[in-house]
C-alpha positions as semicolon CSV with decimal commas, in nm:
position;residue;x (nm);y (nm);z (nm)
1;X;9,736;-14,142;-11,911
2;X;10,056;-14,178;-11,739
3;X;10,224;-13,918;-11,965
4;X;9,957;-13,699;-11,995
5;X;9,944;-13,642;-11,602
6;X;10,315;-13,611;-11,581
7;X;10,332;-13,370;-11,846
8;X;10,021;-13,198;-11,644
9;X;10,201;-13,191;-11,378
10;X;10,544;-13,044;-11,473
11;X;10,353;-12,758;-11,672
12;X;10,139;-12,653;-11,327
13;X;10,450;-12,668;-11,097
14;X;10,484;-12,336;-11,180
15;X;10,128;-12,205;-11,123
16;X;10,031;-12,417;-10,855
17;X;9,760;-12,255;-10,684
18;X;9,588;-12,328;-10,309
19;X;9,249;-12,363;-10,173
20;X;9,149;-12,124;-9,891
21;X;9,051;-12,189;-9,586
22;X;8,712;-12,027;-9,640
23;X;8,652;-12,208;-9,999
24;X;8,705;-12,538;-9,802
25;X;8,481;-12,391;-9,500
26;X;8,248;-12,267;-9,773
27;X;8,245;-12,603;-9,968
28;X;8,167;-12,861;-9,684
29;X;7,891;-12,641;-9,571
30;X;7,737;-12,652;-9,919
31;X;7,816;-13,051;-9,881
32;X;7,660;-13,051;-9,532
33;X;7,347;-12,885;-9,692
34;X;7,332;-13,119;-9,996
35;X;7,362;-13,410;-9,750
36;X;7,080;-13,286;-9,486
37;X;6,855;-13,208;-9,781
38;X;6,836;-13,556;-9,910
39;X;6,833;-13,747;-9,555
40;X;6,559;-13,527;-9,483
41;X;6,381;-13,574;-9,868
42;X;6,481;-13,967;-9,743
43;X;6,286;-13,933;-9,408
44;X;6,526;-14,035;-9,235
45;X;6,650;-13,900;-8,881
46;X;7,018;-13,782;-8,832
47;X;6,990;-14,069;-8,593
48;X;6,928;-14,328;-8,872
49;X;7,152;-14,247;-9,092
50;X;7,385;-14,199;-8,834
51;X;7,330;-14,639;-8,770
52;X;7,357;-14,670;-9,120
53;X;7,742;-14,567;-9,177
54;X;7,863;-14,614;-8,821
55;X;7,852;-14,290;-8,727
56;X;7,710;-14,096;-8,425
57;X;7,423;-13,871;-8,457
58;X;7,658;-13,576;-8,357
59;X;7,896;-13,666;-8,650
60;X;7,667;-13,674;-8,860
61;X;7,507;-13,324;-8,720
62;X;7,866;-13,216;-8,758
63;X;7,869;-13,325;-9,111
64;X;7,544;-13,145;-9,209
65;X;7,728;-12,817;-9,050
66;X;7,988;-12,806;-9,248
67;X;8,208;-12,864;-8,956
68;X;8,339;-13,221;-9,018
69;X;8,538;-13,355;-9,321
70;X;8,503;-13,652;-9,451
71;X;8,731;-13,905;-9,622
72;X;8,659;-14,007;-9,971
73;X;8,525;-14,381;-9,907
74;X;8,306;-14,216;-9,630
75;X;8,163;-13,992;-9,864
76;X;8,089;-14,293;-10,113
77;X;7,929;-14,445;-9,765
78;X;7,686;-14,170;-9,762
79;X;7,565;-14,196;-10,052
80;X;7,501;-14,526;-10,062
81;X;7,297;-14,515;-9,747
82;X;7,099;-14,221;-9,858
83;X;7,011;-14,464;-10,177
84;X;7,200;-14,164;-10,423
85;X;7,476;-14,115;-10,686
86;X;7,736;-13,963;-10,490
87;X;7,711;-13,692;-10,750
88;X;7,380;-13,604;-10,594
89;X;7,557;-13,525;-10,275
90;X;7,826;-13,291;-10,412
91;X;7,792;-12,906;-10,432
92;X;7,803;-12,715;-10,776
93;X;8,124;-12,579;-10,851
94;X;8,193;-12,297;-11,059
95;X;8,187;-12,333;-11,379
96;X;8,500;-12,511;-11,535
97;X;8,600;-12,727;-11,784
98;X;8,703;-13,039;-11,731
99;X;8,987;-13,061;-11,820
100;X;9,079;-12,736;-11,571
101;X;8,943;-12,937;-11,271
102;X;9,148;-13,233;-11,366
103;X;9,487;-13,041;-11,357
104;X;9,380;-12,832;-11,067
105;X;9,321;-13,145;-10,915
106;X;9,655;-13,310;-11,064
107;X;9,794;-13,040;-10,882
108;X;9,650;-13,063;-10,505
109;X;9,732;-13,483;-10,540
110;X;10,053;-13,433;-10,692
111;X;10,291;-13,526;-10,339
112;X;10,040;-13,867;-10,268
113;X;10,132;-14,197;-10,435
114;X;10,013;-14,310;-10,773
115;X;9,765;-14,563;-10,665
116;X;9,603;-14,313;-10,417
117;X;9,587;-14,085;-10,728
118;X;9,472;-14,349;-10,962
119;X;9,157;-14,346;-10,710
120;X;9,107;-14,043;-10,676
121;X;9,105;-13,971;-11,060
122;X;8,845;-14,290;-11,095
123;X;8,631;-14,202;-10,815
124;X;8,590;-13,878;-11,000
125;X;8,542;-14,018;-11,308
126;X;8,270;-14,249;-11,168
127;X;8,094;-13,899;-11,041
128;X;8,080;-13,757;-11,365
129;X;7,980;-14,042;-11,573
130;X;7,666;-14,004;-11,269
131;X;7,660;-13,643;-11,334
132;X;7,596;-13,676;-11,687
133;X;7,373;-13,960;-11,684
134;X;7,137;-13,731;-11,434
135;X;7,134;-13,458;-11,703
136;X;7,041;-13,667;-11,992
């Protein structure tokens, strides 16, 4: 794996490409939407879920607008409150193969440390091994 992502990673250095402003914007709304969707599928208030991951019932408003980020183990928090695969929770992307969302993703991670992209890289795989066993 090692070699593989290094070799990954020295063939996108020269087509690195970034994420706009308004794709991020667009993509945490979609998130924000996913999330109040199943809370409120859940029957449970912003409130409540808000006591469930330590949050406040604005951040968690904020969350469901789009207007807060969240960091990957809160995200994983979510989910787990909400009783779903964090795969549930994620908006659809376009279509890609997999192996184009790993290097584009090899190339956003690329300046972090190796364990911090070792986790990222299993968290995702953990969130397609849900995805897949949801479409079978």
């Amino acid at each position: 794996m090692q070699a593989k992502s290094i070799a990954l990673l020295e063939e996108a250095a020269s087509d690195v490409t970034s994420v706009s402003d308004a794709d991020l914007r667009g993509f945490y709304a979609r998130l924000g939407r996913n999330i109040r969707s199943i809370r409120v599928g859940a029957g449970l208030s912003q409130a409540s879920l808000a006591k469930r991951i330590g949050f406040t019932r604005a951040s968690v408003s904020n969350l469901e607008a789009g207007r807060q980020r969240i960091a990957l183990h809160l995200f994983v928090q979510i989910a787990q409150a909400l009783d779903v695969e964090p795969s549930r929770l994620l908006p659809s992307l376009p279509s890609q193969s997999e192996p184009d969302v790993l290097e584009d993703l090899q190339q956003h991670i690329v300046h972090v440390p190796e364990s911090a992209q070792d986790f990222v890289f299993r968290a995702v795989a953990q969130l397609v091994a849900g995805q897949r066993r949801e479409e079978q």
